[in-house]
LODREN-231406 format. One record per residue: chain; residue number from 0; z, y, x of N, C-alpha, C, O in turn; residue in three letters. Coordinates in nm, 3 decimals. Each point is the difference from the previous one (the first is absolute). Layout:
<rs>
  chaine  num     n_pz     n_py     n_px    ca_pz    ca_py    ca_px     c_pz     c_py     c_px     o_pz     o_py     o_px  residu
       A  NUM        Z        Y        X        Z        Y        X        Z        Y        X        Z        Y        X     ALA
...
</rs>
This chain:
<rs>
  chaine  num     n_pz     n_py     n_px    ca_pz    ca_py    ca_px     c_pz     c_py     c_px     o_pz     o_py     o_px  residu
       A    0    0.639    4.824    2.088   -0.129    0.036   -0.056   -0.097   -0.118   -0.001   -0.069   -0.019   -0.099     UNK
       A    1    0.061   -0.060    0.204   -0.071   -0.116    0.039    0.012   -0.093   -0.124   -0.097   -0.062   -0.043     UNK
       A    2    0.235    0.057   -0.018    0.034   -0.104   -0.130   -0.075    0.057   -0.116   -0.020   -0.086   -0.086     UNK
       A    3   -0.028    0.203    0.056   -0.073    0.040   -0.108   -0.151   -0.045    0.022   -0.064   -0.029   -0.101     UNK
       A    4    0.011    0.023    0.205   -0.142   -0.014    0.047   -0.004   -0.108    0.003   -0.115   -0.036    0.027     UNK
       A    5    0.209   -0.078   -0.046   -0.043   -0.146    0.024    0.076   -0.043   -0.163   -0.049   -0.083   -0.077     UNK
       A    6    0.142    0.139    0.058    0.082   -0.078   -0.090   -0.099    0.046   -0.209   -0.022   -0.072   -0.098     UNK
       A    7    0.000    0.203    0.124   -0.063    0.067   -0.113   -0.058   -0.091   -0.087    0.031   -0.047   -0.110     UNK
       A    8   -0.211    0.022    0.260   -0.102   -0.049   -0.058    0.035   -0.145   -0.061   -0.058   -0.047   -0.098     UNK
       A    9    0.174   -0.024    0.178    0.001   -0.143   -0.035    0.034   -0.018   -0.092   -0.059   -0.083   -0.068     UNK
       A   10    0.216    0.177   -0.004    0.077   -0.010   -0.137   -0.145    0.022   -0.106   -0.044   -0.095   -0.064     UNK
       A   11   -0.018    0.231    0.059   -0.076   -0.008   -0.085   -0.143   -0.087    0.004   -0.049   -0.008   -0.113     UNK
       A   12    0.000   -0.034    0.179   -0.090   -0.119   -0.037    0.066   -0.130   -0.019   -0.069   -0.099   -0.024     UNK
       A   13    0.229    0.087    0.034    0.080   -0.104   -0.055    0.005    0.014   -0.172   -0.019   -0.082   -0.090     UNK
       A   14    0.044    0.189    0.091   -0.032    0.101   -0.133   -0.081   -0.027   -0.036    0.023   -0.090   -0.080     UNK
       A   15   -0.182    0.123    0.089   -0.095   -0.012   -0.041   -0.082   -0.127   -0.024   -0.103   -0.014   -0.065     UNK
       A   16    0.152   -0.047    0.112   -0.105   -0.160    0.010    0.093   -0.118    0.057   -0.056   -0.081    0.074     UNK
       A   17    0.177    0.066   -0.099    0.071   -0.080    0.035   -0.021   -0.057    0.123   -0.117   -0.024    0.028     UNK
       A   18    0.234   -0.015    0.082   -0.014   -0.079    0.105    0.099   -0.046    0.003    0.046    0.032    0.109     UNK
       A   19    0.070   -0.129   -0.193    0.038   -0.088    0.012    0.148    0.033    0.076    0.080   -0.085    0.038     UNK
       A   20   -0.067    0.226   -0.025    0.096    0.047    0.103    0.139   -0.020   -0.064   -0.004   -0.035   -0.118     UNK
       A   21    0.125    0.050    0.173    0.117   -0.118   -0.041    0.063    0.103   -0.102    0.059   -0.021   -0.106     UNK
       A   22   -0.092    0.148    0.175    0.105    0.099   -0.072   -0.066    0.076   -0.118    0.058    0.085   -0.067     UNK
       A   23   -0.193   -0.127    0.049   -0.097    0.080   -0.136   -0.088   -0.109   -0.055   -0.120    0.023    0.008     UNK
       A   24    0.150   -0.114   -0.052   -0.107   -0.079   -0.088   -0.071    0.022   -0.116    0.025   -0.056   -0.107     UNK
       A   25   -0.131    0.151    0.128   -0.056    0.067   -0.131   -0.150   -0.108   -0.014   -0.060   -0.055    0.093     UNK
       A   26    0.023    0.051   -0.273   -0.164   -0.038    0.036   -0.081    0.049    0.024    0.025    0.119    0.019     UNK
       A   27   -0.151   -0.151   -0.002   -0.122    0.090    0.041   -0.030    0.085   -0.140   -0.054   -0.017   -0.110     UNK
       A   28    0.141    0.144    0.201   -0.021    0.089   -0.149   -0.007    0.160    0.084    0.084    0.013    0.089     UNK
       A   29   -0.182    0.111   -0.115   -0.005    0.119    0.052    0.051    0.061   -0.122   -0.057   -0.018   -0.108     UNK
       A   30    0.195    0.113    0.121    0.005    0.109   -0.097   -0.161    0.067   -0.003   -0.038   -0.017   -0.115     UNK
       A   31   -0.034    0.063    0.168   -0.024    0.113   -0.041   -0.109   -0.096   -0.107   -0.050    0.063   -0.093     UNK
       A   32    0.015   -0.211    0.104   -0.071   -0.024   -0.054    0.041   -0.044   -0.175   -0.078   -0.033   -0.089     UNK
       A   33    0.261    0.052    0.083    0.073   -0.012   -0.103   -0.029    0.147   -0.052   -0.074    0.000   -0.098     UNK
       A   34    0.116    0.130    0.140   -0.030    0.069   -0.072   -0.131    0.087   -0.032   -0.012    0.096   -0.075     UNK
       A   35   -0.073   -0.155    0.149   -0.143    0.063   -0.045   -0.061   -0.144   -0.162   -0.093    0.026   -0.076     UNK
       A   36    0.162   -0.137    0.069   -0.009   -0.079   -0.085    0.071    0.083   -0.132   -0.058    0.011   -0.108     UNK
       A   37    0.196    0.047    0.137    0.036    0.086   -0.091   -0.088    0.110   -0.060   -0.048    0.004   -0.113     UNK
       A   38    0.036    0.079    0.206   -0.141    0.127   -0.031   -0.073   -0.106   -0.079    0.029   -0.002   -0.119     UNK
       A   39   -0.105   -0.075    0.155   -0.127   -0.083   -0.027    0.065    0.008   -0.177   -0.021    0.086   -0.085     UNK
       A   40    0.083   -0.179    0.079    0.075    0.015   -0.135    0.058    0.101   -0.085    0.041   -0.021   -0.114     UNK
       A   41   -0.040    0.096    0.157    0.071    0.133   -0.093   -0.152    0.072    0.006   -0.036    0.063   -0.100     UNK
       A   42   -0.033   -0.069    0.190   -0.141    0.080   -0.042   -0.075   -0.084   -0.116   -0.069    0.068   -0.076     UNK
       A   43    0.072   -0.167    0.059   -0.068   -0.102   -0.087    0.083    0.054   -0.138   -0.063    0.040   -0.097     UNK
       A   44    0.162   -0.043    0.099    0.106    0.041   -0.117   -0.036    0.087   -0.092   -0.021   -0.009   -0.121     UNK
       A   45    0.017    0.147    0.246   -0.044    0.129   -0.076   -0.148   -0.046   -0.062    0.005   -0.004   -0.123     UNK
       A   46   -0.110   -0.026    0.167   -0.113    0.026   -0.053   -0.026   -0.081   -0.122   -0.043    0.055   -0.102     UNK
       A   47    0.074   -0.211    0.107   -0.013   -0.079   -0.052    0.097   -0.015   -0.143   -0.030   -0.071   -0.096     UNK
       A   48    0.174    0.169    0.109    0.054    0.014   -0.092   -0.029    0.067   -0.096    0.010    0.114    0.046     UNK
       A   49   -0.049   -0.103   -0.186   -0.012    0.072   -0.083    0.093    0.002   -0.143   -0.009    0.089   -0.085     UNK
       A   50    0.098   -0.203    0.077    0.134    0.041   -0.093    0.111   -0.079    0.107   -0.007   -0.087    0.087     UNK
       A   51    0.144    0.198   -0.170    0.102   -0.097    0.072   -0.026   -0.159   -0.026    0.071   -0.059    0.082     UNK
       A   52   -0.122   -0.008   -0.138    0.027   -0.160   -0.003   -0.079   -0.036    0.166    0.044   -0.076    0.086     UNK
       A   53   -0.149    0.145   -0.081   -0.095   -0.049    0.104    0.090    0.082    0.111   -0.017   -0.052    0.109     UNK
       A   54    0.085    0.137   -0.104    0.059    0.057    0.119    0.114   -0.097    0.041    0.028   -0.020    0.118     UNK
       A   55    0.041   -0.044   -0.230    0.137   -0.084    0.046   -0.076   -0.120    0.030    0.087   -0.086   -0.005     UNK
       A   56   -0.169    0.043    0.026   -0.096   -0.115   -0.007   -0.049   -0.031    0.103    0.022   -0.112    0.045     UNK
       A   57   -0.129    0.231    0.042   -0.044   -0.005    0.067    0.134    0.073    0.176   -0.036    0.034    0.113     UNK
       A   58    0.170   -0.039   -0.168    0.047    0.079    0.077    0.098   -0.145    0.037    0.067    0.017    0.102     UNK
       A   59   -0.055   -0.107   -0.146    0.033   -0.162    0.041   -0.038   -0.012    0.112    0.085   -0.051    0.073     UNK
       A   60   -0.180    0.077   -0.024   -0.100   -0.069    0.117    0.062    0.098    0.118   -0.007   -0.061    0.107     UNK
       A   61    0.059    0.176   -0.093    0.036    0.119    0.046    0.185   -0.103    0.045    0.031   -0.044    0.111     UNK
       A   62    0.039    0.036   -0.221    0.078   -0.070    0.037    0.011   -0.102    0.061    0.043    0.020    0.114     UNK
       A   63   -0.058   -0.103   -0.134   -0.083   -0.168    0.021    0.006    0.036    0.170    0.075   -0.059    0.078     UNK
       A   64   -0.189    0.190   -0.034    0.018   -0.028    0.165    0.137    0.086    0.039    0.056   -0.042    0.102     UNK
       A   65   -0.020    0.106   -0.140    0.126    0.065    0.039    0.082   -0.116    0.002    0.036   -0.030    0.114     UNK
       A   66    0.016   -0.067   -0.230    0.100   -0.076    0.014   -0.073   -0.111    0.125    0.064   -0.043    0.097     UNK
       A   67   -0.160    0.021   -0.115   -0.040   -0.060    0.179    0.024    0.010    0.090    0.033   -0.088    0.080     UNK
       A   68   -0.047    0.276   -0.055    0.045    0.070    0.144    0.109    0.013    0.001    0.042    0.035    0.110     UNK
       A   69    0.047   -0.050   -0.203    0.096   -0.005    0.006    0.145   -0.064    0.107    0.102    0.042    0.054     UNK
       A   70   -0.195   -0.191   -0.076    0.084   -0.078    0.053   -0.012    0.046    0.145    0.108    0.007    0.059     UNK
       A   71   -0.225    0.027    0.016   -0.031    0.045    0.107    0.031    0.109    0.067    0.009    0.004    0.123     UNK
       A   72    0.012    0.101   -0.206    0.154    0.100    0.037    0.121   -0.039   -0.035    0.089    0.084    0.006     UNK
       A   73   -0.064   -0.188   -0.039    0.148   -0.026   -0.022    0.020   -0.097    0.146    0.118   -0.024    0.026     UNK
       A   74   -0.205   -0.023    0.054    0.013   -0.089    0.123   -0.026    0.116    0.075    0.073   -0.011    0.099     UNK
       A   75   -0.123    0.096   -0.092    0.002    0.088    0.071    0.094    0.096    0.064    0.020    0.044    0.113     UNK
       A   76    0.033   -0.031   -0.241    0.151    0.093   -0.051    0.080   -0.060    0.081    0.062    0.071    0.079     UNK
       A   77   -0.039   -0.220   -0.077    0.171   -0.081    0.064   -0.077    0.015    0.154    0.107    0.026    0.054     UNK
       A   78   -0.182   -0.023    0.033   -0.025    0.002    0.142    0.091    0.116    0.078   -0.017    0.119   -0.025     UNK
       A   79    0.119   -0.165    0.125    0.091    0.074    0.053   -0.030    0.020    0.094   -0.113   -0.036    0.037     UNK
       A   80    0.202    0.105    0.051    0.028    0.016    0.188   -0.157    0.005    0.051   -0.057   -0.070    0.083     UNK
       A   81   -0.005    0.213   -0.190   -0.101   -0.004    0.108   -0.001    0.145    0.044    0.040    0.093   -0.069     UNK
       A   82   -0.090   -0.083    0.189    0.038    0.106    0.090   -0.072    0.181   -0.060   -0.107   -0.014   -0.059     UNK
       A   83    0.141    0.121    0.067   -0.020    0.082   -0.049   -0.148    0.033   -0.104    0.008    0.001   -0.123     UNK
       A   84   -0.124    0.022    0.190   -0.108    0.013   -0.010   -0.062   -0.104   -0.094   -0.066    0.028   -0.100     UNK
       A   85    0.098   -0.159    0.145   -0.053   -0.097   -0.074    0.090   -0.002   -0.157   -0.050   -0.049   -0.101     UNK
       A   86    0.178    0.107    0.104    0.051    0.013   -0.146   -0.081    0.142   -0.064   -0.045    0.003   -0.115     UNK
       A   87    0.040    0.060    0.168   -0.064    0.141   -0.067   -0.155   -0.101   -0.039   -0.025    0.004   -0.121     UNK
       A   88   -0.048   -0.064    0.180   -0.117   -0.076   -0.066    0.033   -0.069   -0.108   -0.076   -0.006   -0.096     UNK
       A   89    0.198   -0.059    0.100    0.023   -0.075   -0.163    0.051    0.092   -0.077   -0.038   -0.013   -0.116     UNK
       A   90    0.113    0.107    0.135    0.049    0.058   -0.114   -0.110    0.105   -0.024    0.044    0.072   -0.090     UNK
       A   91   -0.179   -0.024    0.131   -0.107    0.066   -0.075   -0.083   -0.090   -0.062   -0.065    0.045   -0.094     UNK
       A   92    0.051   -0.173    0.126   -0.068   -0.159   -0.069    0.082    0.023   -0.136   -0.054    0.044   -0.101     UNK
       A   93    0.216   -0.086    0.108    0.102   -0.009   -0.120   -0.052    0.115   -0.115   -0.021   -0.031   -0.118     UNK
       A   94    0.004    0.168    0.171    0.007    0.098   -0.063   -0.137   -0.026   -0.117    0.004    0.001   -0.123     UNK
       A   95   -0.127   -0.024    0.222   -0.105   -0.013   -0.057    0.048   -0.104   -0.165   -0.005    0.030   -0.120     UNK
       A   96    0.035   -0.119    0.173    0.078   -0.121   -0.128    0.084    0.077   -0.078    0.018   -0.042   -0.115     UNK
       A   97    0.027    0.123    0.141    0.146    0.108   -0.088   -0.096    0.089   -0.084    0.055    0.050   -0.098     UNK
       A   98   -0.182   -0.021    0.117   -0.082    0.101   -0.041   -0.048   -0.076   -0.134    0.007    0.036   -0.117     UNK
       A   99   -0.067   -0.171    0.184   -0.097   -0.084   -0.116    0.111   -0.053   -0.135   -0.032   -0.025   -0.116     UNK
       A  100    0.153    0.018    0.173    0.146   -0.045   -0.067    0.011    0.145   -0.142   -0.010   -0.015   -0.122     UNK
       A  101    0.028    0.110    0.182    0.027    0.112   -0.098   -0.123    0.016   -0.069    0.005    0.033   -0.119     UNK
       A  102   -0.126   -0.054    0.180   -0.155   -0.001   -0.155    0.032   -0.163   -0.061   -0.018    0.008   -0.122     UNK
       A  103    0.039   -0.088    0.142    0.011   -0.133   -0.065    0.098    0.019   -0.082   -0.029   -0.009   -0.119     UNK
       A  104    0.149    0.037    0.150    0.172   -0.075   -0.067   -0.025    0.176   -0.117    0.051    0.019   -0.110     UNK
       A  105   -0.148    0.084    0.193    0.082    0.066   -0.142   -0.104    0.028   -0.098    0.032    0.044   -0.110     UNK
       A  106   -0.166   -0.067    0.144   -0.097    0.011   -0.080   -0.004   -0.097   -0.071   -0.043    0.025   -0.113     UNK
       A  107    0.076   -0.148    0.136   -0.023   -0.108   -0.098    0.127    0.046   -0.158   -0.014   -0.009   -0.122     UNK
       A  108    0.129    0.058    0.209    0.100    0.078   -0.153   -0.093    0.127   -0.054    0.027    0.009   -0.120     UNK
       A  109   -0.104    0.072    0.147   -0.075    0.088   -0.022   -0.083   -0.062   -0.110    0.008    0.047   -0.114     UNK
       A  110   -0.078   -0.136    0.138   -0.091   -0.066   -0.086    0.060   -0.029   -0.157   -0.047   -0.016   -0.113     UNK
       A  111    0.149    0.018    0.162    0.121   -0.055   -0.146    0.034    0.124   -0.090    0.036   -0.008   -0.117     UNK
       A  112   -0.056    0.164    0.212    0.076    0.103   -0.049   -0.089    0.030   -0.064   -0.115   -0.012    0.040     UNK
       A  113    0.164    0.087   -0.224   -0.089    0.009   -0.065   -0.064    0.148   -0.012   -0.100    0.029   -0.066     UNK
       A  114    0.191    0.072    0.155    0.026    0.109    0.070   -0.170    0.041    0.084   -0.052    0.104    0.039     UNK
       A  115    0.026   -0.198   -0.041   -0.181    0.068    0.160   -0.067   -0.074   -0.134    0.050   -0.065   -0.091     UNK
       A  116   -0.217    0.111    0.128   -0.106   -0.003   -0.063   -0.078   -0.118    0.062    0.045   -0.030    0.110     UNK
       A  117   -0.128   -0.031   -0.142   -0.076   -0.068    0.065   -0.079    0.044    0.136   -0.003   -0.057    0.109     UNK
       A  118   -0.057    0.177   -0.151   -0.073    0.081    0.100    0.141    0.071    0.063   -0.043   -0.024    0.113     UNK
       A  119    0.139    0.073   -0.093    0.120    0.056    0.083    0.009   -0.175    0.051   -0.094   -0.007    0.080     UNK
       A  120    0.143   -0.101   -0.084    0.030   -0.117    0.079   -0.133   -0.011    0.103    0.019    0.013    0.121     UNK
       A  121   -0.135   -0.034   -0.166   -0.116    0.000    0.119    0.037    0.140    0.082    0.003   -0.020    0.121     UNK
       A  122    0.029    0.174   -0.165   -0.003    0.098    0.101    0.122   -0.055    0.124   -0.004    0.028    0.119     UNK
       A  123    0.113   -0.117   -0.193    0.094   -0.006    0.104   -0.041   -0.087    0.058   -0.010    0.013    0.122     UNK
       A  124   -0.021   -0.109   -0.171   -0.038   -0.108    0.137   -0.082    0.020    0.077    0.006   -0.058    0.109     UNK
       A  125   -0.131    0.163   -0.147   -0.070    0.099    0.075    0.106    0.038    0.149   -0.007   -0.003    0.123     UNK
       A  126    0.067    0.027   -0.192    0.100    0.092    0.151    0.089   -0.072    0.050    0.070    0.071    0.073     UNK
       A  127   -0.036   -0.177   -0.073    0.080   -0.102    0.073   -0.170   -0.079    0.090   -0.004   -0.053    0.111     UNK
       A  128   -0.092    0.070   -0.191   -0.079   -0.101    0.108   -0.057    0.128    0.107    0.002   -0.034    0.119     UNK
       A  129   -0.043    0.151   -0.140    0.005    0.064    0.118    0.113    0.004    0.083   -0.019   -0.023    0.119     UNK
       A  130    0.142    0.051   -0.159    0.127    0.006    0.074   -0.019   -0.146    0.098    0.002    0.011    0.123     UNK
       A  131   -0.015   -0.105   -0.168   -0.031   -0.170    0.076   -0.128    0.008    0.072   -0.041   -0.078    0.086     UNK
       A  132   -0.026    0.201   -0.139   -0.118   -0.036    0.122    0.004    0.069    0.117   -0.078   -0.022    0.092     UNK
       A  133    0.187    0.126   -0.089    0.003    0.075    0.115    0.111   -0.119    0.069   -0.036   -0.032    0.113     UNK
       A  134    0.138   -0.023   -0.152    0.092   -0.081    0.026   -0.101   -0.082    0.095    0.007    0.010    0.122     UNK
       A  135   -0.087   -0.078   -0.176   -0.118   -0.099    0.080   -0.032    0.067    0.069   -0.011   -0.060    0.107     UNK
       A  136   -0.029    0.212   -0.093   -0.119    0.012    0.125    0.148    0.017    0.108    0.007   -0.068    0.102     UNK
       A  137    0.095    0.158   -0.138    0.120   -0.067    0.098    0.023   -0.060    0.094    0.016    0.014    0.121     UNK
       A  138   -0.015   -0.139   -0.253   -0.011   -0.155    0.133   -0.088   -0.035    0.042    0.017   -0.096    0.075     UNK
       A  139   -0.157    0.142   -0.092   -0.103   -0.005    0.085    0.014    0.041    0.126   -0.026   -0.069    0.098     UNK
       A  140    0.082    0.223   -0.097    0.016    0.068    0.117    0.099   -0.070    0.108   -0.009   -0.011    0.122     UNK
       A  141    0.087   -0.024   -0.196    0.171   -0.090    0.053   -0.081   -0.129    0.135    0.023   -0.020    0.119     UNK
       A  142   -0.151   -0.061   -0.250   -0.029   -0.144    0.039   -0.084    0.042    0.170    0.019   -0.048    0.112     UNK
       A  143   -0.109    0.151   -0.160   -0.038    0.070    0.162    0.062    0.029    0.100   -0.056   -0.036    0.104     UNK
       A  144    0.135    0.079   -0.094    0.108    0.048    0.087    0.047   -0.142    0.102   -0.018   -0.015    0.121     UNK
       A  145    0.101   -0.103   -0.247    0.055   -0.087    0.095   -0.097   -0.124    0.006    0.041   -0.101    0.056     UNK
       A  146   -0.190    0.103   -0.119   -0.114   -0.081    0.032    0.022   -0.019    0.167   -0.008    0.095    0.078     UNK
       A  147    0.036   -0.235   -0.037   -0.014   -0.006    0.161   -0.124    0.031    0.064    0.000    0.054    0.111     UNK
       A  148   -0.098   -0.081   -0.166   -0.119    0.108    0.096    0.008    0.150   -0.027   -0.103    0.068   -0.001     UNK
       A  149    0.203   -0.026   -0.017    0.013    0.153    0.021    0.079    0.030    0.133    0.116    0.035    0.018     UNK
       A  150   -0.216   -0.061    0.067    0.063   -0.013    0.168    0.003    0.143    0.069    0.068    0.019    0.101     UNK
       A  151   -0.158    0.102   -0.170    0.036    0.100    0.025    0.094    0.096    0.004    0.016    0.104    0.064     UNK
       A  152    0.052   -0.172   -0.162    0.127    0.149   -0.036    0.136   -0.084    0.053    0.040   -0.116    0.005     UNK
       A  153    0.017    0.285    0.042    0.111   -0.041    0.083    0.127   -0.045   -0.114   -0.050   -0.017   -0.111     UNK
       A  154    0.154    0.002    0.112    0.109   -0.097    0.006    0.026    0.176   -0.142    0.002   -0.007   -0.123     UNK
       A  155    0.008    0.110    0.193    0.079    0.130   -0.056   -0.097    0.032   -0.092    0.032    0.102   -0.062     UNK
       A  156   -0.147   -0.152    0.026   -0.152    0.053   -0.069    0.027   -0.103   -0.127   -0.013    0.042   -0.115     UNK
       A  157    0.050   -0.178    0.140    0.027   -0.078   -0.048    0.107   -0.033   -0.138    0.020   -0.073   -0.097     UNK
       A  158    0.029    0.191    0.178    0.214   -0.005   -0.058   -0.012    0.160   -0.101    0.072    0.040   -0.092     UNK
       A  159   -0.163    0.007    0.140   -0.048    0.127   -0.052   -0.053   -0.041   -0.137    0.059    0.014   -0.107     UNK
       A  160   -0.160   -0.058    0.124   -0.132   -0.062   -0.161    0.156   -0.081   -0.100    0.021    0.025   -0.119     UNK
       A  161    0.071   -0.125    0.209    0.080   -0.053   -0.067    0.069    0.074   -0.112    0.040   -0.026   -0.114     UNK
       A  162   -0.042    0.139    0.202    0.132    0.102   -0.084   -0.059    0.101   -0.093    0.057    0.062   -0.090     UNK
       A  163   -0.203   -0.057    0.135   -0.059    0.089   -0.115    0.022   -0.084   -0.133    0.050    0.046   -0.103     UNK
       A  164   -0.109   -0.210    0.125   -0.024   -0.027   -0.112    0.109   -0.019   -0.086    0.004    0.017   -0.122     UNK
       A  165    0.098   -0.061    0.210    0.132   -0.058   -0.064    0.047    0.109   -0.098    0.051   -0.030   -0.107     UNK
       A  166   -0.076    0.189    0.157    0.048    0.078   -0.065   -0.074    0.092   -0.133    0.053    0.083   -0.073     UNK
       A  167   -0.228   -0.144    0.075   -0.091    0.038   -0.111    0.035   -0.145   -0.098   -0.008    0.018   -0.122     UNK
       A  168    0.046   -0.158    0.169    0.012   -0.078   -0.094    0.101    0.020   -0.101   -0.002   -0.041   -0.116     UNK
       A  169    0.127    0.141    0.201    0.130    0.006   -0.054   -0.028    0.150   -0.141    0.038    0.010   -0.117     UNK
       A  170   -0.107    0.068    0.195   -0.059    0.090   -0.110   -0.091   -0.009   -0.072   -0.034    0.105   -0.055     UNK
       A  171   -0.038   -0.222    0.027   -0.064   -0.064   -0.130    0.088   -0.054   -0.096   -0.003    0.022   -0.121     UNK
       A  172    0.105   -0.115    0.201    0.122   -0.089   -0.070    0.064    0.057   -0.072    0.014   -0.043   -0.115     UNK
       A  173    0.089    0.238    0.188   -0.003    0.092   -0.079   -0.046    0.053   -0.123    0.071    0.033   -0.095     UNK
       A  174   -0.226   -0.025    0.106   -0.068    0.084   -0.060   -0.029   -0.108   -0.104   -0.054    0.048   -0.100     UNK
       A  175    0.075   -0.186    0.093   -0.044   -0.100   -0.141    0.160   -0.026   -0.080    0.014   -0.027   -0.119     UNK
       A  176    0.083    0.041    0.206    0.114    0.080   -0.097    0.012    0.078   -0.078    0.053   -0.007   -0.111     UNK
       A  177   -0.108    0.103    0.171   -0.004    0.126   -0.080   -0.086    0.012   -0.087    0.035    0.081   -0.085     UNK
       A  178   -0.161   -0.139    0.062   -0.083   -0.014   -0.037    0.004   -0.086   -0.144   -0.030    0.049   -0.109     UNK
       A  179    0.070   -0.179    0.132    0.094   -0.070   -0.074    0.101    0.046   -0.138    0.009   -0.041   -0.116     UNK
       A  180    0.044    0.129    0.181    0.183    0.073   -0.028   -0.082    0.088   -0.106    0.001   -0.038   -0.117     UNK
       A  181   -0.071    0.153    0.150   -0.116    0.115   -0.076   -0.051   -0.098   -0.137    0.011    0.020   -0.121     UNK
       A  182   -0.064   -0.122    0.190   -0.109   -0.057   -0.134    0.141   -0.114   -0.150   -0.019   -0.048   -0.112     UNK
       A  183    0.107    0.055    0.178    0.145   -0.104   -0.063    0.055    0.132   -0.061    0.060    0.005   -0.108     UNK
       A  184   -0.088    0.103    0.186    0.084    0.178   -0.056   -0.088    0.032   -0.102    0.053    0.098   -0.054     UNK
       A  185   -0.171   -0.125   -0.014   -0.089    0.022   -0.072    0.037   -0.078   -0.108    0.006    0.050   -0.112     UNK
       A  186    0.015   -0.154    0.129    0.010   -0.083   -0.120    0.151    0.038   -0.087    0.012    0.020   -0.121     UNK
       A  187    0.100   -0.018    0.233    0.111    0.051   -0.066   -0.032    0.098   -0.078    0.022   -0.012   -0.121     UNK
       A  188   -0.088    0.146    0.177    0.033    0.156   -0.064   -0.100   -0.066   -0.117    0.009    0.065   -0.104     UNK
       A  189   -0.067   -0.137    0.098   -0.080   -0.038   -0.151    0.091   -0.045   -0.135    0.011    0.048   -0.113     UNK
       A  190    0.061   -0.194    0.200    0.090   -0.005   -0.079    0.106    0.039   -0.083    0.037   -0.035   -0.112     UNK
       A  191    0.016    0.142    0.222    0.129    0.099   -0.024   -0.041    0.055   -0.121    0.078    0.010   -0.095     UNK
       A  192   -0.265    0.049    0.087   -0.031    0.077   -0.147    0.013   -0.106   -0.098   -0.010    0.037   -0.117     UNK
       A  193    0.036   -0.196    0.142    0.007   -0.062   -0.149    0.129   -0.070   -0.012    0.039   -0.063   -0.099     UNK
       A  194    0.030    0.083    0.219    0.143    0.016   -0.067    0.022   -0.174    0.090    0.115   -0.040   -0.012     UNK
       A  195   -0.205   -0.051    0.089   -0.053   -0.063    0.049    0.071   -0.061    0.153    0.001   -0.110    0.054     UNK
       A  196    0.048    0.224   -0.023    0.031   -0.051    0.181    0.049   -0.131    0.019   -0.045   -0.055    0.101     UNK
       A  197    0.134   -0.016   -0.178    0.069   -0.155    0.016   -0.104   -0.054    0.066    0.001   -0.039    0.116     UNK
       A  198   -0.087    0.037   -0.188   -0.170   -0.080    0.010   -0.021   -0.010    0.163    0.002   -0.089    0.085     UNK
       A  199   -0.023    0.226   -0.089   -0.029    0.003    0.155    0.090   -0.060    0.124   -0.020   -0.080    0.091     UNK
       A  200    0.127    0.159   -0.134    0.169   -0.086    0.116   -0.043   -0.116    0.025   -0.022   -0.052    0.110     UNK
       A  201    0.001   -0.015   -0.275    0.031   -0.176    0.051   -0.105   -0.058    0.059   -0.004   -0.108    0.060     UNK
       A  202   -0.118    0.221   -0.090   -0.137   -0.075    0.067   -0.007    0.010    0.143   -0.066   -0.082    0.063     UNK
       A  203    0.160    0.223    0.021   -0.021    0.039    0.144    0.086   -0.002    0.038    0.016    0.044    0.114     UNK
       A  204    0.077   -0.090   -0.178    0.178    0.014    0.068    0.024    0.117   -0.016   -0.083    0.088   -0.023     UNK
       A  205    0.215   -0.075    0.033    0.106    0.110   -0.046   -0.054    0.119    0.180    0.055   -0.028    0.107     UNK
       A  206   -0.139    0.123   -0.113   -0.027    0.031    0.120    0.009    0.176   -0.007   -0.063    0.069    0.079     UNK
       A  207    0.145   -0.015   -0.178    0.037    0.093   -0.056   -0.013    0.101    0.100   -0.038    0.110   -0.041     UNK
       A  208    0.071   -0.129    0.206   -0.040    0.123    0.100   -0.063   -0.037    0.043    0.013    0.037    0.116     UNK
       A  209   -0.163   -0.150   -0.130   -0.111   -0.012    0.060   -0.098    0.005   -0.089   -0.114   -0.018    0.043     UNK
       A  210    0.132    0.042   -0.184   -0.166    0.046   -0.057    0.014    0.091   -0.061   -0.095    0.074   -0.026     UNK
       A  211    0.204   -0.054   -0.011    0.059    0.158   -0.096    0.131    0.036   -0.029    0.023    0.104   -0.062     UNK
</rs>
């Protein structure tokens, strides 16, 4: 238990602000400050967009930091042999990145489909940036927990908050699948009325028991 109370706080402020440590060399970079940059951007999107040209336009900048953070969950991703607790902290960090991954990689093909409306593309990205903002307050809750001046809570209080979050991050991650899958299932049953589906396959992959 003692290894979670000492080992936690150190991995994730290795995490959070780099220290040079042998086995995680990340830069001075905070997820949560990657995906509230996302929100930041997809809220700018919706308002500021008023035809698709200005929606594929202004939705660059949205990418642009994803392929950034990118690299920073992908160093994240290869970090091994770390002891229970402290992996359940990266893999709800990872997840958060798996969330911003499925509004980036499939909305940007969305933008292409001729299937959604201008105003239907702002409602969806509407709902991938709430889905990312509960994702953030998440890891807010996560960053409290193993903050080292959190000298009050015991070792089991600790491992507790871990597991709540690990398991609300995993049912957001869920829920932007599905979410995802519904709005890709829309565009097919559109197509199907114009005789159309190829269109779609080649735009989302052949995913025949995951959108319809």
């Amino acid at each position: 238990m003692k290894l979670f109370k000492i080992f936690i706080p150190a991995f994730f402020l290795c995490l959070l602000i780099g220290t040079g440590n042998a086995s995680a060399q990340w830069t001075v970079i905070d997820p949560s400050n990657i995906a509230q940059s996302i929100v930041n951007s997809s809220k700018s999107l919706v308002q500021e967009s008023t035809t698709a040209t200005n929606m594929v336009n202004n939705f660059k900048e949205t990418v642009k930091i994803y392929q950034q953070a990118k690299k920073y969950y992908d160093a994240l991703q290869s970090v091994n042999n770390l002891v229970r607790d402290a992996r359940k902290v990266q893999q709800t960090v990872l997840m958060l990145g798996d969330i911003s991954g499925y509004y980036v990689n499939n909305f940007k093909k969305m933008l292409t489909d001729p299937n959604f409306t201008s105003a239907e593309l702002s409602a969806i990205a509407s709902g991938y940036t709430r889905i990312l903002e509960e994702a953030n307050g998440v890891l807010g809750d996560l960053k409290q927990v193993v903050n080292i001046t959190t000298l009050s809570m015991t070792d089991k209080d600790r491992m507790d908050v871990v597991d709540d979050c690990y398991r609300e991050m995993k049912r957001l991650k869920n829920l932007t699948a599905y979410y995802t899958n519904k709005n890709i299932s829309v565009s097919y049953l559109r197509a199907k009325k114009k005789a159309d589906t190829q269109r779609v396959v080649s735009l989302y992959g052949d995913g025949s028991e995951k959108y319809w």
